[in-house]
N, CA and C atoms as a LAMMPS dump frame, in Angstrom:
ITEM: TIMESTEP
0
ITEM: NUMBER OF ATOMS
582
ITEM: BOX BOUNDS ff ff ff
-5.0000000000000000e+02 5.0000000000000000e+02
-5.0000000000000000e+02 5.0000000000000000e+02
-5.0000000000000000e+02 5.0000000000000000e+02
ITEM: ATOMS id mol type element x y z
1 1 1 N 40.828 20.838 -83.212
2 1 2 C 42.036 21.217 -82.527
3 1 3 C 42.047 20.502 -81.194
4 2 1 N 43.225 20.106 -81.365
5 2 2 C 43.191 19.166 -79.42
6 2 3 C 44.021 19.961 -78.942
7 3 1 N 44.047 20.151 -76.977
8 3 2 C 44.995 21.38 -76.538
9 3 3 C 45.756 19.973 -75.698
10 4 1 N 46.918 19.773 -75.204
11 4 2 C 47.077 18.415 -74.361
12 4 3 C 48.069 19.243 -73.014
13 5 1 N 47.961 19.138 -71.854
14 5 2 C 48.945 19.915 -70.789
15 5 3 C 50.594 19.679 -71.727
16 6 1 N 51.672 20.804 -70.64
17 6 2 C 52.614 21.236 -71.492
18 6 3 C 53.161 19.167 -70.908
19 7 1 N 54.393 19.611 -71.974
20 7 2 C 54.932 17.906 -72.094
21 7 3 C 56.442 18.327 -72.682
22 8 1 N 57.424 17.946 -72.042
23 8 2 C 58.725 18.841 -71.867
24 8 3 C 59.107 18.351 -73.006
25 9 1 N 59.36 19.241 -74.095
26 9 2 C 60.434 19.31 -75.495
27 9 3 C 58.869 18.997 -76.436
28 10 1 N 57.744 19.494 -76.186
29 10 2 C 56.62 19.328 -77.045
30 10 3 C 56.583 19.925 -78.182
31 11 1 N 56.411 19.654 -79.218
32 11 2 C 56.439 19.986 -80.405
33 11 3 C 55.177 20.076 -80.674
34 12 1 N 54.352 21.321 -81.777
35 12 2 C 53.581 21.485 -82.33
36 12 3 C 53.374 20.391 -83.661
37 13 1 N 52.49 19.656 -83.611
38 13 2 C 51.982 19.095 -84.687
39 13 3 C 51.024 19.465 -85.484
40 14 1 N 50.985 19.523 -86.792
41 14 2 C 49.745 19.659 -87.901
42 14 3 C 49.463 17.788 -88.306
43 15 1 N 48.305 17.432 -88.039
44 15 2 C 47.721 16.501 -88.737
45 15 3 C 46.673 16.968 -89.443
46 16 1 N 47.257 16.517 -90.705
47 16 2 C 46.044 16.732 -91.97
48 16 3 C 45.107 15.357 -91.802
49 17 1 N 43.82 15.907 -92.176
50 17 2 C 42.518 14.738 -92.087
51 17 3 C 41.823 14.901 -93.582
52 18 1 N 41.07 14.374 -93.595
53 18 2 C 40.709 14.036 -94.983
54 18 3 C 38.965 15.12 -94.858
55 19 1 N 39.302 15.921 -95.916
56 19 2 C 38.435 16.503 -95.86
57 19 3 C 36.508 15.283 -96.23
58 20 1 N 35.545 15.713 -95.093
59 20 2 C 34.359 15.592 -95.647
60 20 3 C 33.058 16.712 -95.878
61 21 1 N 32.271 16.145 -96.754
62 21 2 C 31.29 17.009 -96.562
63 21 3 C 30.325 17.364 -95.466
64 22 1 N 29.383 17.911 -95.242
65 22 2 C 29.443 19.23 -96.095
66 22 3 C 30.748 20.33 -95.577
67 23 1 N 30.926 20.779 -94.683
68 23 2 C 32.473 21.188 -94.502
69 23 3 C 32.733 20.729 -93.249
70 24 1 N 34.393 20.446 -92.848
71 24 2 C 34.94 19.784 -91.812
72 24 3 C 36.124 21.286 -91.507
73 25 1 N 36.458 21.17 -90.565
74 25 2 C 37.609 21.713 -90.439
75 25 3 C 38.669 21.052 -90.84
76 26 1 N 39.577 21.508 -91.655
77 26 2 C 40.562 20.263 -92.484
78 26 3 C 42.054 20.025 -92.041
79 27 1 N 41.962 20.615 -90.339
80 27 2 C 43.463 20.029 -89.314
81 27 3 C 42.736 19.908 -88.074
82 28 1 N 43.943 19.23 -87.283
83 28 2 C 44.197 18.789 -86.365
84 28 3 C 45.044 19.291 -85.382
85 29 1 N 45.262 20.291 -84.224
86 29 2 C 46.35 20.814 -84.625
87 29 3 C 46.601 20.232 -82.642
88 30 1 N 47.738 19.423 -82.467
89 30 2 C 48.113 19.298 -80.858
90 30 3 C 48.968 20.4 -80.379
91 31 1 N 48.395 21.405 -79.593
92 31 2 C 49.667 22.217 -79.092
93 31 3 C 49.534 22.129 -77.662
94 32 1 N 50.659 21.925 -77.104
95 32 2 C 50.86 22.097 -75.562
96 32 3 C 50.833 23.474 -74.988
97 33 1 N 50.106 23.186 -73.826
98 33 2 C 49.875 24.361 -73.418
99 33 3 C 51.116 25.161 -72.678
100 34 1 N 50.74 26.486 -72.639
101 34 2 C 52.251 27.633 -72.3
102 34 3 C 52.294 26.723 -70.95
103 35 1 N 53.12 27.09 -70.733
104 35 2 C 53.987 27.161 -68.688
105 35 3 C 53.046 28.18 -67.904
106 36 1 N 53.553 28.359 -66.784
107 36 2 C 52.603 29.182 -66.491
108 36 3 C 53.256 30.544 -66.468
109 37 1 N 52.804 31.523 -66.426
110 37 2 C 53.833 32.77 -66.731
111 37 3 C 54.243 33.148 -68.111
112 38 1 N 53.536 32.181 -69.078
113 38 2 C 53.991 32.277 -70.433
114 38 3 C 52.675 32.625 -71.412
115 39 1 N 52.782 32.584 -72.848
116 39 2 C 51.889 33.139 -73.52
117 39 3 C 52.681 32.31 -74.691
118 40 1 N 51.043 31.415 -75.209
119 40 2 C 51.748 30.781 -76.685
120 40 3 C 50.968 31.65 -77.843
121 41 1 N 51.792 32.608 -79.103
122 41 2 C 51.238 33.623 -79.386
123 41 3 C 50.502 32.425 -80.699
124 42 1 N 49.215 33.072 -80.746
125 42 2 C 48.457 32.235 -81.936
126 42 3 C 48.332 32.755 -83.201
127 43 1 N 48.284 31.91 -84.136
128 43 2 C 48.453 32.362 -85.49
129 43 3 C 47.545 33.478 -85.948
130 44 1 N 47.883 34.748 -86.546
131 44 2 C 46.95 35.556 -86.789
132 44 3 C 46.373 35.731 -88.085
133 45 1 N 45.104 35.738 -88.132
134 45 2 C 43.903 36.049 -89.254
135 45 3 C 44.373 37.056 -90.027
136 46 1 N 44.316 36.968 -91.671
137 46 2 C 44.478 37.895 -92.484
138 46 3 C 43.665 39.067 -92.402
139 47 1 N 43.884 40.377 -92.286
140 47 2 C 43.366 41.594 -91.925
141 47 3 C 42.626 41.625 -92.774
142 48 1 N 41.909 41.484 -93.508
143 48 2 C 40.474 41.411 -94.347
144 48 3 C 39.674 40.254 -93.827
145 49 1 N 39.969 39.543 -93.18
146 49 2 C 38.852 38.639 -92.508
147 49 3 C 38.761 38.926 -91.127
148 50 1 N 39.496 39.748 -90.28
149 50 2 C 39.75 40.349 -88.929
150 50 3 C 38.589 41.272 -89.499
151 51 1 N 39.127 42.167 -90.643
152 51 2 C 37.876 43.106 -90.813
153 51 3 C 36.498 42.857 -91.054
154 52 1 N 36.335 42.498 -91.358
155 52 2 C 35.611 41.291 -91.681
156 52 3 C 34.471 40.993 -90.562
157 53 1 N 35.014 39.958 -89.442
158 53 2 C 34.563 40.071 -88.826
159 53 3 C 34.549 40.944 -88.219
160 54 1 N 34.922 41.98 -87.575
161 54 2 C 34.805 43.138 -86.944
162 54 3 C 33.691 44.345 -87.342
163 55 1 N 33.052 43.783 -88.56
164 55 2 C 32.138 44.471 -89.228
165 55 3 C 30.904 43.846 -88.981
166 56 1 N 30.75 42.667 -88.274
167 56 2 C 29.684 41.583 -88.081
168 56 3 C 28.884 42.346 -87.371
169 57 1 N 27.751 42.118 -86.678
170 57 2 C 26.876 42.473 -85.543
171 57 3 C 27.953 42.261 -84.769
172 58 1 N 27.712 43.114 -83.626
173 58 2 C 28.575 43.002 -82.311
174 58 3 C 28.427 41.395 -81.419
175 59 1 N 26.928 41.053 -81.698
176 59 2 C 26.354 40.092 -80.904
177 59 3 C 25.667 39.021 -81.658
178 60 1 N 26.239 37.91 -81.091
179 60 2 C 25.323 36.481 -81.899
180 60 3 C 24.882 35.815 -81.489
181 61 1 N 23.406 36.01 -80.701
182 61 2 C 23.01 35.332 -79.941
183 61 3 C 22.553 33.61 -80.84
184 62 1 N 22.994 32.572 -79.732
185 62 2 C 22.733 31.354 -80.472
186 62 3 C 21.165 31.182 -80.529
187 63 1 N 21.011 30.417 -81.73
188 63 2 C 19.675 30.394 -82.095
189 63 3 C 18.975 29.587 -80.819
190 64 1 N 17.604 29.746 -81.137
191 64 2 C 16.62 29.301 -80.024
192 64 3 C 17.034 27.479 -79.941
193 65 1 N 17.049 26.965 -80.896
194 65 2 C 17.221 25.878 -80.615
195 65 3 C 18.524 24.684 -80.409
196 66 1 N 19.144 26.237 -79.992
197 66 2 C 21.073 25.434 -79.644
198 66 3 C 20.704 24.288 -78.772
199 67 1 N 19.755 24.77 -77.86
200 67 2 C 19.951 23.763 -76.709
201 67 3 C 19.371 22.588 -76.73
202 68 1 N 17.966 22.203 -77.567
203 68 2 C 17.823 20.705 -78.294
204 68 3 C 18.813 20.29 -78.564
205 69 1 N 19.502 21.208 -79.864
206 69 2 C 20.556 20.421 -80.669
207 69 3 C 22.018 19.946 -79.384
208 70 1 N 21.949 20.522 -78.383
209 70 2 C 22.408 20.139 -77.7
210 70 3 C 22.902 19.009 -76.942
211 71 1 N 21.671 19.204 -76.612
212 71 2 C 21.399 17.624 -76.072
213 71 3 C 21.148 16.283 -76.915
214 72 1 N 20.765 16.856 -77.684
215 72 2 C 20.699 15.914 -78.539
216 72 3 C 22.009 15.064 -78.741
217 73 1 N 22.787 16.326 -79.689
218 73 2 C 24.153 16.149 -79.842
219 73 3 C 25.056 15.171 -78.512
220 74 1 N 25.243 15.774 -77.699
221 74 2 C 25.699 15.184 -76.582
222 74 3 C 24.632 13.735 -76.084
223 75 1 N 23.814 13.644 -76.135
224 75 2 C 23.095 12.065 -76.148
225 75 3 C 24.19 11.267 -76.702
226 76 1 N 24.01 11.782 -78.239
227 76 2 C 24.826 11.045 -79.735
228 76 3 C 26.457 10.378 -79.382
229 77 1 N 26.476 11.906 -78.267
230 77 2 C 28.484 11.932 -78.236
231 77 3 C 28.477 10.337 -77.298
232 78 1 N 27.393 10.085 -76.438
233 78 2 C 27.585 9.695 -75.158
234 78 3 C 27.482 8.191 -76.007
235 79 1 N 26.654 7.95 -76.747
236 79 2 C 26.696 6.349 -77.246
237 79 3 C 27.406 6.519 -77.858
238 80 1 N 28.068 7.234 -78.965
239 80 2 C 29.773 6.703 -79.224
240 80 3 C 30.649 6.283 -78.518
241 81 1 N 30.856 7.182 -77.318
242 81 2 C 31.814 6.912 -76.323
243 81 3 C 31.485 5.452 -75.398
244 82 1 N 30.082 5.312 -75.234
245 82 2 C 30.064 3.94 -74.423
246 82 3 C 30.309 3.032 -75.136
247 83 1 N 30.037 3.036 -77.216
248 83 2 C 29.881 1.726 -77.632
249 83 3 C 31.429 1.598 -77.763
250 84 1 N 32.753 2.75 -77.722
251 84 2 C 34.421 2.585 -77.525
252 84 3 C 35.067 2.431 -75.804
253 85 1 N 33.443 2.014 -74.964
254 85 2 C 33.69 1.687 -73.913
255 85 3 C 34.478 3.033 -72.687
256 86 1 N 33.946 4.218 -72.928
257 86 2 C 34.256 5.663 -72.881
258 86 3 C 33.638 6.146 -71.529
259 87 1 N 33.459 7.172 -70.442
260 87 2 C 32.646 7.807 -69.599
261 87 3 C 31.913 8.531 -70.568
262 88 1 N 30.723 8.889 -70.075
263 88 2 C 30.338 10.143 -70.914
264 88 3 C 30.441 11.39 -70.836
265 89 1 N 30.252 11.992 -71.204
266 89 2 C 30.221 13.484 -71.065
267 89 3 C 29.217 14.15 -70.857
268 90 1 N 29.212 15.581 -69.931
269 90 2 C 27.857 16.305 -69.22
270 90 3 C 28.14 17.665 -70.174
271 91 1 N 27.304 17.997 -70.307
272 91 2 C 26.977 19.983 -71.219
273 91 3 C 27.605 20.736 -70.269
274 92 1 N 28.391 21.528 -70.674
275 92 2 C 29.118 22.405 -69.348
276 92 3 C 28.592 24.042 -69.821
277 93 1 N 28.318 24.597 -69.038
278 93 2 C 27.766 26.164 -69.773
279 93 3 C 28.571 27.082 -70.391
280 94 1 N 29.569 26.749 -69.521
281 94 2 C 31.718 27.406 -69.654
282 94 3 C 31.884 26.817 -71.298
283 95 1 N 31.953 25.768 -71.304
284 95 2 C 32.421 25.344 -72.513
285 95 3 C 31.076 25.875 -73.732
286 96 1 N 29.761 25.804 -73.419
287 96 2 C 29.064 26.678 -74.288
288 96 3 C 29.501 28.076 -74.803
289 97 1 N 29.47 28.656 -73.615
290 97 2 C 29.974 29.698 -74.225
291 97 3 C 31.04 30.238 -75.037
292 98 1 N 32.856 29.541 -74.488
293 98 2 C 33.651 29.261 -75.228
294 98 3 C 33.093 28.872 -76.661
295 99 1 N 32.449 28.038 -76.963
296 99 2 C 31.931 27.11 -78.485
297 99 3 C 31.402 28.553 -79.011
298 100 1 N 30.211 28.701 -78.765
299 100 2 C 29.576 29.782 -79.209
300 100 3 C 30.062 31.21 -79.707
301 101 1 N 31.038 31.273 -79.17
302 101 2 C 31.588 32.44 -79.488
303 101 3 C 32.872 32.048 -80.851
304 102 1 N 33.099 31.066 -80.813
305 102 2 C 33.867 30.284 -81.68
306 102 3 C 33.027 30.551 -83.211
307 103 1 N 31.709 29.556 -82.614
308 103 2 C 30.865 29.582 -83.992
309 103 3 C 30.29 31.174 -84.448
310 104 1 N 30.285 31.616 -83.676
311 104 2 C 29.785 33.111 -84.495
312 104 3 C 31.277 33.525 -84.889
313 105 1 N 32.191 33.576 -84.235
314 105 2 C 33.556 34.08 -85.032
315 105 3 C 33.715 33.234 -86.354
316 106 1 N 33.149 31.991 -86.464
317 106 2 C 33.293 31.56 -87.672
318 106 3 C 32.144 31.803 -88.599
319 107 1 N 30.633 31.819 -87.949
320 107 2 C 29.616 32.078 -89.084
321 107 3 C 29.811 33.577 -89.366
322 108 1 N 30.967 34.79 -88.75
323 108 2 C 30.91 35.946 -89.444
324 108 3 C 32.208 35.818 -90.225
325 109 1 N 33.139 34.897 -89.97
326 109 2 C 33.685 34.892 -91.251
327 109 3 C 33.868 33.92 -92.504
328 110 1 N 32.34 33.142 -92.474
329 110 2 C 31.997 32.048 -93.154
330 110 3 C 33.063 31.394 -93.324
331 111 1 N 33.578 30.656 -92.368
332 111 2 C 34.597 29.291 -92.391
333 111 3 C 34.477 28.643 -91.519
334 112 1 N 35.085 27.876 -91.027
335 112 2 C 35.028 26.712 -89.999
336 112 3 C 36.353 26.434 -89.446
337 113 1 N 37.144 27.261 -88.743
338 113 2 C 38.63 27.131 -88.268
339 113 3 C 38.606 27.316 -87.153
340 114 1 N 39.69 26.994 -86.424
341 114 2 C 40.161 27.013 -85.242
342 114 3 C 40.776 28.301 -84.506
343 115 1 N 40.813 29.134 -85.185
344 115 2 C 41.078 30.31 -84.727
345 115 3 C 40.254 31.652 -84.319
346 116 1 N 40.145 32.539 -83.503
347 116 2 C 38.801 33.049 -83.492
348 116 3 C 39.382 34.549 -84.162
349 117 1 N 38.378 35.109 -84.197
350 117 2 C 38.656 36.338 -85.383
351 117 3 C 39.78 37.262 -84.747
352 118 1 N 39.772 37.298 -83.444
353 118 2 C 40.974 38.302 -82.712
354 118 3 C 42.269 37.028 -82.392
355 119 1 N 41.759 36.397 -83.523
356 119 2 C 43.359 35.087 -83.514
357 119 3 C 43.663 34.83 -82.412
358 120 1 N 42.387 33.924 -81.442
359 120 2 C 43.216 33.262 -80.111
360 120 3 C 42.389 32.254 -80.698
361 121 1 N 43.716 31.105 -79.894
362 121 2 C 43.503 29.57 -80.705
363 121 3 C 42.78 29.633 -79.063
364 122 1 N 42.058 28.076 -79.571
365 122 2 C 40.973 27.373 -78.005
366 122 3 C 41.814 27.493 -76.865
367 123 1 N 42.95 27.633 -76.479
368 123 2 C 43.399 27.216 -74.874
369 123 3 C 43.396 28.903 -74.299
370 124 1 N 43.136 29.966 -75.515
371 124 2 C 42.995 31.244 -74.758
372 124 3 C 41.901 31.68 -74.868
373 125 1 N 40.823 30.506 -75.414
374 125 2 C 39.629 31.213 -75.395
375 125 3 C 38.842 30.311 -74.389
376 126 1 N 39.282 29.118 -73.547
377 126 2 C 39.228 28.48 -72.526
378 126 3 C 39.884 29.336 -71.184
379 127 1 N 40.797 30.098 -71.45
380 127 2 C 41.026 30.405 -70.151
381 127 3 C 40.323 32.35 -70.012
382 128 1 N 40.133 32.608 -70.879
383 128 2 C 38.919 33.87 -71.142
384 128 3 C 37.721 33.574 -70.504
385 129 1 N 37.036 32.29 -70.951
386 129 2 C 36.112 31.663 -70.441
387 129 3 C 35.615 31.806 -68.759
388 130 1 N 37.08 31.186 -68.219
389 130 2 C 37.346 30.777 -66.844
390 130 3 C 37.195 29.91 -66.599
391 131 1 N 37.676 28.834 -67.962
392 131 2 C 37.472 27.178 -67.725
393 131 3 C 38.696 26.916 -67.297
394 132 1 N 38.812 26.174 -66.202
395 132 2 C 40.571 25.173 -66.034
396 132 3 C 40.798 23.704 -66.576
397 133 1 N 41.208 23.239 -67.292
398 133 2 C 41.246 21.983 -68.09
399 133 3 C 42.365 21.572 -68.271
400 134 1 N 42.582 20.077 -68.292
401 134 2 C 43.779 19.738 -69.023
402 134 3 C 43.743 19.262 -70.327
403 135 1 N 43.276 18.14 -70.78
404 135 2 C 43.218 17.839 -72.29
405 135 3 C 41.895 18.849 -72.822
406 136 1 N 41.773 19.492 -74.076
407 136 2 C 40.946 20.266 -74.445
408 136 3 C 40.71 19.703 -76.183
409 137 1 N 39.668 19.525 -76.561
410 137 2 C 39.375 19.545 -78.432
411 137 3 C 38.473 20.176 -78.623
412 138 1 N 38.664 21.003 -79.79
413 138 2 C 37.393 21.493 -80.792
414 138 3 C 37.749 21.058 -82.585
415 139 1 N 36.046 20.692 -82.181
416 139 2 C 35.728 20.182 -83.918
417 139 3 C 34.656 21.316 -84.37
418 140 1 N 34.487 21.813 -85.445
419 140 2 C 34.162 22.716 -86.238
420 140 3 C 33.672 22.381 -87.553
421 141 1 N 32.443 22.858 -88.075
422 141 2 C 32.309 22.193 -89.302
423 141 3 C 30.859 23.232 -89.353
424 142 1 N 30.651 23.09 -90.735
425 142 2 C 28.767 24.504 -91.295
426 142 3 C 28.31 23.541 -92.254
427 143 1 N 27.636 24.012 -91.914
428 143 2 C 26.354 23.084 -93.272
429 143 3 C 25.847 22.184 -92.717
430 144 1 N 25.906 21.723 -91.452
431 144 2 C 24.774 20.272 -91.205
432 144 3 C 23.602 20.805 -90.4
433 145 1 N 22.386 20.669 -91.091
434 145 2 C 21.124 21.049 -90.777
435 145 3 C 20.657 20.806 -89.382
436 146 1 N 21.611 19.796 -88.746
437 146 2 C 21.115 19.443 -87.242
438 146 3 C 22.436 18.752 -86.648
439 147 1 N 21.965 19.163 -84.985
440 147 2 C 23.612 18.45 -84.473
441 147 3 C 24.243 16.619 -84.736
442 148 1 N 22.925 16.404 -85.029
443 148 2 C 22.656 14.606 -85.107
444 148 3 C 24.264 14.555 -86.483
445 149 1 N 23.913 15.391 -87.589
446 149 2 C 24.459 15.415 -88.758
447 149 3 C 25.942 15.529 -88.305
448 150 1 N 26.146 16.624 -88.119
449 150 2 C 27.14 17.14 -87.428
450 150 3 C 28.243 16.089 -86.788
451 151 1 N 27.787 15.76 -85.849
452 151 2 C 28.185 14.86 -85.03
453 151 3 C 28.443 13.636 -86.498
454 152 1 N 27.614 12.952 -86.857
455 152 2 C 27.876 11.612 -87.925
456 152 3 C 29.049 11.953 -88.735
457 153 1 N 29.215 13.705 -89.415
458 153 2 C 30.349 14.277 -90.034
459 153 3 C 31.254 13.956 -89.185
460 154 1 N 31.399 14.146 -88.001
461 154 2 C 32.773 14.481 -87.437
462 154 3 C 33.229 12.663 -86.942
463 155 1 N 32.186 11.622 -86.94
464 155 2 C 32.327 10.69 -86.502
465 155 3 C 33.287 9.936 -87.779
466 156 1 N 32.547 10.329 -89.059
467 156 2 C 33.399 9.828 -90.06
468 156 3 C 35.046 10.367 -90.195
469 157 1 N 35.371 11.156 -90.019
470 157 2 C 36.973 11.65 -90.301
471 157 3 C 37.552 11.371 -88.646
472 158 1 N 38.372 10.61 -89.329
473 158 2 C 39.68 10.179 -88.387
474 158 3 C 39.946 11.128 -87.192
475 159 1 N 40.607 12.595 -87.571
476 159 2 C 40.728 13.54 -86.612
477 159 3 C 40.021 13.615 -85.597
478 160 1 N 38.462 14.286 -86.347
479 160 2 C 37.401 14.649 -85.514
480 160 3 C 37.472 13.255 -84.78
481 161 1 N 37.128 12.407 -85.189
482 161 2 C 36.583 11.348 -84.582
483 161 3 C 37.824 10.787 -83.435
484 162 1 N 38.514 10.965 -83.266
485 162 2 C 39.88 10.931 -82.352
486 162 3 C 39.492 12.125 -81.347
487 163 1 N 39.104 13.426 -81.438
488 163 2 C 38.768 14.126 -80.231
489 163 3 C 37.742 13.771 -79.754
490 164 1 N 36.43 13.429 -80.365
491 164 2 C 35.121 12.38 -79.75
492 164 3 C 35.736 11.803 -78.834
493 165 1 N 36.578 10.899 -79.722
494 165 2 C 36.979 9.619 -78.435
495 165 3 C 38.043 9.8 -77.36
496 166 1 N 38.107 10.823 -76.975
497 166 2 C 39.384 11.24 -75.964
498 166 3 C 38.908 10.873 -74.721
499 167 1 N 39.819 9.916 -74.416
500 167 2 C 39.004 9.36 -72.57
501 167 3 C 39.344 10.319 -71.947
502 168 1 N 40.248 11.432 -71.631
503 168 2 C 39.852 11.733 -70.377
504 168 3 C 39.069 13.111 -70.219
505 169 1 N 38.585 13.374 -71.552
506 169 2 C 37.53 14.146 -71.401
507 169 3 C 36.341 14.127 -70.955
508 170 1 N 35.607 14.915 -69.729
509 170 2 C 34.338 14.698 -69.196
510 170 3 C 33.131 15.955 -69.291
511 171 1 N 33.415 16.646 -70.403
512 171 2 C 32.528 18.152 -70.005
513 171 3 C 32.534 18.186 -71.914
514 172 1 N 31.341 18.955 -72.332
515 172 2 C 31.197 19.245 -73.82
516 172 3 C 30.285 20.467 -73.773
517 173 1 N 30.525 21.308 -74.716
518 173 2 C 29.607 22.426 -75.285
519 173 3 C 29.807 22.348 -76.453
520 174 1 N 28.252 23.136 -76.758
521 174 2 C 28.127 23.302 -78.349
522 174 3 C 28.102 24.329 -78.439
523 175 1 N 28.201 24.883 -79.713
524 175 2 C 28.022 26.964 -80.223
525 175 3 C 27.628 25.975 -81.074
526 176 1 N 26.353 26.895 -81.807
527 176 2 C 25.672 27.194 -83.085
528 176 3 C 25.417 28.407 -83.644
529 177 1 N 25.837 29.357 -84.857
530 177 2 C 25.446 30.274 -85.371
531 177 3 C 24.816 30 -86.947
532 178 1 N 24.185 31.164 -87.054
533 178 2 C 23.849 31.41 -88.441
534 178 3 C 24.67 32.043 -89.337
535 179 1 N 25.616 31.696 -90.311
536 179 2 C 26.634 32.543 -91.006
537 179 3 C 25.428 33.84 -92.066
538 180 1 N 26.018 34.258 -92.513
539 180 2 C 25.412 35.376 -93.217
540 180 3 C 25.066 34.807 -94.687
541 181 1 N 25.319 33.991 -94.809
542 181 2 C 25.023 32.662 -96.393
543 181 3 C 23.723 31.661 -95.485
544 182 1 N 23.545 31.764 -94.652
545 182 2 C 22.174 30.853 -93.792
546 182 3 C 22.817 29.873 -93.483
547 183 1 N 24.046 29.406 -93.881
548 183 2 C 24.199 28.256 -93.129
549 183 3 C 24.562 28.151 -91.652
550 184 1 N 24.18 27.179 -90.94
551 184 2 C 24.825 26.836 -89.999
552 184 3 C 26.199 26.258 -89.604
553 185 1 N 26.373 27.308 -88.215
554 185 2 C 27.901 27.13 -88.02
555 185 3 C 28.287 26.135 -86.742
556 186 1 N 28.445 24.973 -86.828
557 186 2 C 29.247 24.008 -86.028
558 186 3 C 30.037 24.082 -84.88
559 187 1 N 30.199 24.677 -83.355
560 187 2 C 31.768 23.84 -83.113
561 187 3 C 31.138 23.092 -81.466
562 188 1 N 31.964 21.927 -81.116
563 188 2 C 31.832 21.375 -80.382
564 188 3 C 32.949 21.523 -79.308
565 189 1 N 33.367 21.962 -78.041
566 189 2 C 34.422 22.405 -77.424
567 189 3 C 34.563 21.016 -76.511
568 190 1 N 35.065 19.508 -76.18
569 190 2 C 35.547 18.997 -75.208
570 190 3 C 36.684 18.858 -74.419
571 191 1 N 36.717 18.914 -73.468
572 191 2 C 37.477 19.4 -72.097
573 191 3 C 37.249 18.329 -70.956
574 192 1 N 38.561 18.144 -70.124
575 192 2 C 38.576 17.583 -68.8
576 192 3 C 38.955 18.964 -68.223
577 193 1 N 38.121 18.603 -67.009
578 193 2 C 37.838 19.757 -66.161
579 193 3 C 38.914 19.553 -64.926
580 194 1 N 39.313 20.996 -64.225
581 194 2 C 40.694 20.769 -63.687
582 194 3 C 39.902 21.337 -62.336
């Protein structure tokens, strides 16, 4: 999902991407952000997966080794971006947490979407946070055994690989959870910081 500041007569776009393995999130979605004084209402979760999650542990703490995969990950992000001639990007804790809470809303409802279980899309779970940003993306994806993977998934599909490369993003977090099937849950939150 990319968030982009508001842009007068902005239209919501769906870009479909080509699904890869092992799972991708399978849109793209550009929405401009509200005005100020406004509220853009986000699409809401079918009440059996609200329940759903709401039945999860209260708490998901990220596994011990989010923060290797971290860095790691973000190493990875940083030579993509220099070899498309890019700034790099620094780990922001704001945007961790945002991610993280993403990925456990998705490893408790084993999927990989953009929406979090109390149906706020990323620009209200950025400003929950107390992040200020203007361009914002999250990529999302379960099943890759390590962020290295992860990252190569999202490098291959067009979409993902279009929020990687967003110049004027300078800040990244990761969330990692464990879904209740063992797999691991994916999301990467990048942001220019306001």
């Amino acid at each position: 999902m990319r968030i982009r500041p508001p842009l007068s007569g902005a239209v919501v776009r769906v870009l479909a991407t080509a699904a890869a393995a092992p799972l991708l999130a399978g849109c793209i979605v550009i929405i401009p952000l509200p005005l100020p004084g406004t509220t853009a209402p986000a699409p809401a979760r079918p009440a059996a997966e609200v329940a759903a999650a709401v039945a999860a542990p209260p708490s998901c703490p990220a596994p011990l080794r989010r923060a290797t995969e971290e860095a790691a990950l973000v190493a990875g992000l940083n030579r993509l971006r220099a070899g498309a001639g890019l700034a790099p990007v620094t780990a922001s804790a704001r945007l961790a947490a945002v991610a993280q809470g993403q990925a456990c809303d998705n490893a408790a409802l084993g999927g990989s979407g953009h929406v979090g279980a109390d149906g706020s899309g990323l620009a209200a779970r950025l400003a929950r946070g107390g992040y200020r940003h203007g361009v914002a993306a999250e990529n999302t994806g379960a099943g890759y055994s390590a962020g290295a993977d992860a990252l190569a998934g999202w490098a291959r599909s067009a979409g993902h690989r279009a929020n990687l490369l967003l110049s004027p993003v300078r800040e990244a977090g990761i969330g990692l959870a464990r879904g209740r099937d063992g797999q691991p849950h994916w999301v990467l939150v990048l942001a220019e910081p306001r």
